[in-house]
N, C-alpha and C positions, 0 to 999 in steps of 0.2 A: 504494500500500500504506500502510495506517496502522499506523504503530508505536507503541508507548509510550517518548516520549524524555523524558526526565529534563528539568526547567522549566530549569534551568542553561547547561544546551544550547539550547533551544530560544530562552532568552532572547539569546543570542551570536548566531543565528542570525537573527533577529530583528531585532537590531541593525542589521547588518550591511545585507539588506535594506532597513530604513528608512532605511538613510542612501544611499540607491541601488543599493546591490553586488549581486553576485550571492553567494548562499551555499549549499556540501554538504558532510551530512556526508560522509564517502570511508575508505576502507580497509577495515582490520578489523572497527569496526564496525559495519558497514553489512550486513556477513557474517554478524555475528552474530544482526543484528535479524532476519537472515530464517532464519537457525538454531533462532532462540527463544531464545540462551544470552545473558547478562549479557553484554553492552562491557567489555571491559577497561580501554580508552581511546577518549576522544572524540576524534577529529578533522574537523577544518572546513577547507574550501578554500574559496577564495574571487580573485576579480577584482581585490581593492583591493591596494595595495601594503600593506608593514612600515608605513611612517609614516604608512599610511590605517586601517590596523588598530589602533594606538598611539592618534591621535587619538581615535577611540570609543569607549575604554574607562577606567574608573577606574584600575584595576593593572593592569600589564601588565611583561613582562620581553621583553628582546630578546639575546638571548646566542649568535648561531650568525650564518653565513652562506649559511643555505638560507633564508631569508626567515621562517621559522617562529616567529611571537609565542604567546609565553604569554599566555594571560585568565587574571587571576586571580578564582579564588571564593570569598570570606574566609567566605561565610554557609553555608557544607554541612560537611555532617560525612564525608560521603564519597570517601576518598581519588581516586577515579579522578575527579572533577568537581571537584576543588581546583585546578586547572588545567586550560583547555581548549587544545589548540593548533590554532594558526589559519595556514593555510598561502598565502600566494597561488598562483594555478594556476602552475605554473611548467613551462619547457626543462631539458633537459640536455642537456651535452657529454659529449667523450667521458672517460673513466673510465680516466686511466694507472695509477692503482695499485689498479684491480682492487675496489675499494669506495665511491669517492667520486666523482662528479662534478668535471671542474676548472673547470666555472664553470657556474655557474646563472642564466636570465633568467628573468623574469616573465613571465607569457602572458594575455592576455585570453580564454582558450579553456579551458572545461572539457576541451577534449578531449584537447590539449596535455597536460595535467595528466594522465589519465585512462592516459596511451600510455604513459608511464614507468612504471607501475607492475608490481609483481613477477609476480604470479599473474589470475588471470582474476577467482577470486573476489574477490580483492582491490582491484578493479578499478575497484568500483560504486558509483555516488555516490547521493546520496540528498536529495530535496527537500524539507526540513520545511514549510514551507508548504504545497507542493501534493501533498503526500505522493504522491510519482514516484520512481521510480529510473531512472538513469540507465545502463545497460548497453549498453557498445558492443564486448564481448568477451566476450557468452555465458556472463557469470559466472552470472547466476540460471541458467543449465542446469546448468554446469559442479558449482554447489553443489546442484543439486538429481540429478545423478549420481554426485556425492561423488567429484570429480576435482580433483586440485590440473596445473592447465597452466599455461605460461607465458602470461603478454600479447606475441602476436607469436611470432617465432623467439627457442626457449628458448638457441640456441649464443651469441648475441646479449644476452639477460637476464643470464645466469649470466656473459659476459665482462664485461660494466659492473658489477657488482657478486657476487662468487663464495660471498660469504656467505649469497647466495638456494640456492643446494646444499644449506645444510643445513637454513636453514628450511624448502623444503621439504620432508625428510625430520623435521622439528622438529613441522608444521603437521599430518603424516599421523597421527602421532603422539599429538597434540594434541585435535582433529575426529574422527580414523576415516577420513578419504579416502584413496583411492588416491591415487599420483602417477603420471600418463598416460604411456604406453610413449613417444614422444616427448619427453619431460621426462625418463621415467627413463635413457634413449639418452644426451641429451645429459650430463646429470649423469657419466656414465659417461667420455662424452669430455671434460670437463673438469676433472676431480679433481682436475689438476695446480695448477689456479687459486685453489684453496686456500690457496699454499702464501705467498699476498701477503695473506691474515689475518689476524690479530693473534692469540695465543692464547688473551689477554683473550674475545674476539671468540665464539671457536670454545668455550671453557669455558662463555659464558652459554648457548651456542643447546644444546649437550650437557645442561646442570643443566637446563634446558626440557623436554627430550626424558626426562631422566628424571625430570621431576614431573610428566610426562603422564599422559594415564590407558592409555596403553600403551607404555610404554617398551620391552615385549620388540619389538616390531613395530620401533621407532625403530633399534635393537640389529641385527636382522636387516635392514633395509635398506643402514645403514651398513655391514653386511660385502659385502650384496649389490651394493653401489653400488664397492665399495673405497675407502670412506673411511674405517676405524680407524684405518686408519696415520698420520690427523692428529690422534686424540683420544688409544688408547689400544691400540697395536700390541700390547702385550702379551697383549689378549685375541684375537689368534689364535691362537697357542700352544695355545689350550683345546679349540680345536675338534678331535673325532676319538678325545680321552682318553679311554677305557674307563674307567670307574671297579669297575665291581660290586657283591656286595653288595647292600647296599640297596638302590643306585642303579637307577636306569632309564634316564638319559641319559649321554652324557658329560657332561663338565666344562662344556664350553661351551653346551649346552643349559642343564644344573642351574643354570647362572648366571644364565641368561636368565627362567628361571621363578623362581627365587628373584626377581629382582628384580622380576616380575611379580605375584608375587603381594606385595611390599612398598607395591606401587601399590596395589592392590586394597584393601589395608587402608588406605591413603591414608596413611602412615609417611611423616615426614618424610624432609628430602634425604640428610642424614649414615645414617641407616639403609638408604638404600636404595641408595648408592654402598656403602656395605657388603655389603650382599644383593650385588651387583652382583660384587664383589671379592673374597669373602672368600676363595673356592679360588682364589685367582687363581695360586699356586704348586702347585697341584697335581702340574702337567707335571714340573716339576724333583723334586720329590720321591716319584713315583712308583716302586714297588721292587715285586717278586713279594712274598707271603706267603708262610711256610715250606711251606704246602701247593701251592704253584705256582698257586693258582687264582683267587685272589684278589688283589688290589691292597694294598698300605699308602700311607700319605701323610705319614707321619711327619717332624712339623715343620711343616709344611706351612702351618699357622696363621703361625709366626714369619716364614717369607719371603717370607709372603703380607705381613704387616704394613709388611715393607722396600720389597715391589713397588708396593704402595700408595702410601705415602709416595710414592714417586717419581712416580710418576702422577700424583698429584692435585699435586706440587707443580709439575710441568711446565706442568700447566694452570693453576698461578696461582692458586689455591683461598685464600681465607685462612687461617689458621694454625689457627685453632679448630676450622673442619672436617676441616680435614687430621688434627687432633690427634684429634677423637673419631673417626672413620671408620679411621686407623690403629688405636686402643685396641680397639673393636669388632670387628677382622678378626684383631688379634692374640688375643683372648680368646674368640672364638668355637667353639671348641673343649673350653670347660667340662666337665666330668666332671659326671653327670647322672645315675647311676644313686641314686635314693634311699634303693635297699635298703641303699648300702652308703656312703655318703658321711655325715657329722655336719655340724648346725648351724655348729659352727666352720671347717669348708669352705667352708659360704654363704658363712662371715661373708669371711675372706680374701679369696674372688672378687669380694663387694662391694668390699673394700676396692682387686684389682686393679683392676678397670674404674672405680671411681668411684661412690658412690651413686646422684651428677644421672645415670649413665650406664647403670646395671644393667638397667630396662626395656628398656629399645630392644636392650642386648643379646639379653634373652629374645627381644625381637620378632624380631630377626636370626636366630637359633636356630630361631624357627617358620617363616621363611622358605626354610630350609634345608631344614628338613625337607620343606616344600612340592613344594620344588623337586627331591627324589627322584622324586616320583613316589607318595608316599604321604599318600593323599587326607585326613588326620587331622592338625588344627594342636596340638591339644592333647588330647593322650595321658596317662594318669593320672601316668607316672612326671614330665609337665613339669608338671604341676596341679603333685604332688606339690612339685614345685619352688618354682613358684611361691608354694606356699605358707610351702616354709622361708625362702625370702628376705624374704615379709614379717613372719615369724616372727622374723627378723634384724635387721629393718631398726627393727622395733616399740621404740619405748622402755620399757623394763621399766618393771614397777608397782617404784618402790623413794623410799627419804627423801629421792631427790634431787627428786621432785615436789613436794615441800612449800615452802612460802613463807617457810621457816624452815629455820637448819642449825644443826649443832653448838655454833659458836662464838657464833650470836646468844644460843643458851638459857644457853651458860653468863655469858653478858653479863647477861641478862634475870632469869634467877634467882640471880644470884651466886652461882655453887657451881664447885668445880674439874674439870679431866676428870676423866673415870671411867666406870665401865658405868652410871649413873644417866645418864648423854647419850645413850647407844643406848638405854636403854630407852624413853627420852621419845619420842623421835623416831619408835619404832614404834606406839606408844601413840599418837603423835599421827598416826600413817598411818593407822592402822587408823579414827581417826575422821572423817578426812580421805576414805579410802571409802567409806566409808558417806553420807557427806550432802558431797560437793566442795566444796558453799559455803562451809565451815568453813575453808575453804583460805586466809585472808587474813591479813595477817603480824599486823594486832590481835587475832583471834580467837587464835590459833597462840600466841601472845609470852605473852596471859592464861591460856589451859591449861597452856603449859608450868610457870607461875608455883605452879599448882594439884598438879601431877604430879610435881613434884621433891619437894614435900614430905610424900608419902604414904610408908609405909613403903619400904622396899626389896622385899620380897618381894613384895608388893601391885604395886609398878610394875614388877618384873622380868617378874610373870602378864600383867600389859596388852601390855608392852613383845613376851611370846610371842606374846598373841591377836593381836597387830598383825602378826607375821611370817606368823604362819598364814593370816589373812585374805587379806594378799598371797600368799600365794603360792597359794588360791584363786584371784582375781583373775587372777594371771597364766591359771593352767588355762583361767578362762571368755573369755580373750579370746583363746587359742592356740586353741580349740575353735572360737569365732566365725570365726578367720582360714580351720582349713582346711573348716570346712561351706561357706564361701564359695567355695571349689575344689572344694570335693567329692572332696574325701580325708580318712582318715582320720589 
């Protein structure tokens, strides 16, 4: 098969070859060149040892004890080819604590190499020269049926390392593959082996799982598999909760497609552990309505924000996601109706959540709504919304735009306070809109110079047309914001 492999590679590859070795690339992606998707990461195996791979290259780093050298590539601009890592074929022993190998040798054997690996697809090596793959575990079928199996007996894979459990529910997630009723069996008998993970460990393979392009899928395995109980127990609680109303699912459904359709819009990770969380207290605060027929939730944002917190910090999150993914699950419940709500409501709520933060809550909002069951992200009364917030967020047309204040004019014209400074200042806005360029503190310093000394009544009329113009100005740029929503 001929790929398109990036000169970088090829040249590492190359190398290695000419100096006798045997060189492939191996893993992931080798998976991917036959998917058609971009490599994430290159890697190379190869025959030579650490100190044969060291010798042949200009930079190199050695920092671990699986034999794995870094190439360095000072000449790309492309993160994933800034380093290649270069692996000798290698043995393993066996695995007492459940993730690591307790001693690794070197192997002269692709094949050796090949037997250790996690998945089938993952399997396949690949020969830049004679452009060959090397398959010796049905990975080209396995990816061309869209099967995630183990290499060998999966009871076997998942006890030398238990963190392959969740990649493969990470990887289905990721691709679109199944995971093969045999893989899914064992997963099932092994869950326990988790529990020798780090939760560093189990947080990255999780944030994977929901930056994929289908996290709800990743969502329903892990319940189906019974593994929440090592990420985030408290979303079983949600499964079964009638909500009504609006609603269409429970709780634990409306979760899952909120956080689905937060993938869909490709919403970064803080907004989408948000989607993910935000009724995450609904259980606890469920109560009849006075009519009997309906549900309340009252609060429900607040305990949500406590539940949160705790979650993401169990998993070890850093503080700034934890921080904005808490704010967003505690304000997601903004008051929205525009018929009745004023501009100084926007303004507050921006100020609750944060300005850098106010989007992503609206996004959160639409994902909500998604997640009912009602097929519309953007309904007039959230345009409507959207457009007071940047109706709020807008810097007014006012004298503080100008390249000149109070104190310089009366510096510049020598004259005392008094309402001759406010009238200057609007007299100079008003010509300050009209042509911007006039905007510069020399142009500004010699009009004021000219304007102080016209009568009083004369500059009080300028100093009017200049309020009036403004507050024109403002009209045609609140008009421009909501034609762009298409609200009135």
């Amino acid at each position: 098969m001929n790929f398109s492999i990036p000169k970088e590679i090829k040249e590492v590859t190359e190398k290695l070859e000419k100096a006798g070795f045997e060189a492939f690339l191996v893993g992931g992606c080798v998976r991917d060149l036959i998917l058609g998707r971009d490599a994430k990461d290159w890697d190379v195996t190869t025959n030579a040892t650490p100190d044969e791979i060291i010798a042949l290259f200009t930079k190199t780093f050695y920092e671990n004890t699986f034999g794995t050298v870094g190439v360095v590539n000072e000449d790309t601009e492309m993160e994933n080819l800034k380093v290649v890592e270069v692996t000798p074929y290698r043995l393993e022993s066996t695995y007492t604590d459940k993730r690591h190998p307790d001693k690794v040798t070197f192997s002269q054997k692709l094949e050796d190499d090949l037997q250790r690996r996690d998945f089938s697809m993952n399997s396949l090596a690949y020969s830049v020269s004679k452009k060959e793959i090397v398959d010796l575990y049905n990975g080209e079928k396995d990816i061309k049926d869209k099967i995630i199996r183990t290499v060998g007996e999966p009871d076997k894979r998942f006890t030398e390392d238990a963190l392959r459990i969740l990649r493969a529910i990470r990887f289905s997630s990721e691709i679109g593959f199944d995971i093969s009723p045999e893989t899914e069996k064992s997963i099932l008998d092994n869950t326990s082996l988790l529990e020798n993970i780090s939760l560093e460990r189990i947080r990255d393979e999780f944030t994977k799982m929901i930056l994929s392009p289908e996290p709800m899928k990743a969502l329903l395995s892990l319940r189906k598999l019974g593994l929440l109980s090592f990420i985030a127990p408290e979303l079983e609680k949600t499964v079964g909760i009638e909500q009504g109303g609006t609603h269409s699912y429970d709780v634990w459904e409306h979760l899952l497609r909120s956080l689905q359709h937060s993938a869909d819009k490709n919403y970064d990770l803080e907004t989408r552990l948000s989607a993910l969380f935000h009724d995450i207290s609904k259980p606890e605060s469920r109560r009849k309505g006075k009519g009997k027929k309906e549900w309340t939730f009252y609060g429900h944002e607040v305990l949500g924000a406590r539940e949160t917190k705790k979650i993401l910090t169990r998993l070890k999150y850093p503080n700034k996601i934890i921080e904005k993914v808490v704010n967003l699950v505690r304000w997601h419940m903004f008051f929205s109706d525009t018929g009745q709500i004023t501009l100084s409501a926007v303004r507050r709520m921006i100020v609750n959540v944060g300005k850098e933060n106010i989007w992503d809550l609206m996004n959160v909002r639409i994902c909500d709504r998604i997640g009912t069951g009602r097929p519309k992200e953007d309904p007039y009364r959230l345009r409507k919304y959207h457009s007071m917030i940047e109706e709020a967020l807008r810097d007014p047309i006012s004298v503080s735009m100008l390249k000149i204040d109070g104190k310089k004019i009366m510096e510049v014209a020598k004259i005392d306070p008094g309402p001759v400074v406010g009238f200057t200042l609007h007299a100079l806005l008003e010509e300050v809109l009209e042509d911007p360029t006039k905007n510069t503190e020399e142009y500004l310093e010699n009009k004021a110079k000219e304007l102080v000394k016209l009568p009083i009544e004369e500059l009080k009329s300028l100093g009017e047309s200049g309020k009036l113009t403004k507050e024109e100005a403002d009209e045609i740029e609140i008009k421009k914001i909501r034609k762009t929503h298409k609200v009135l």
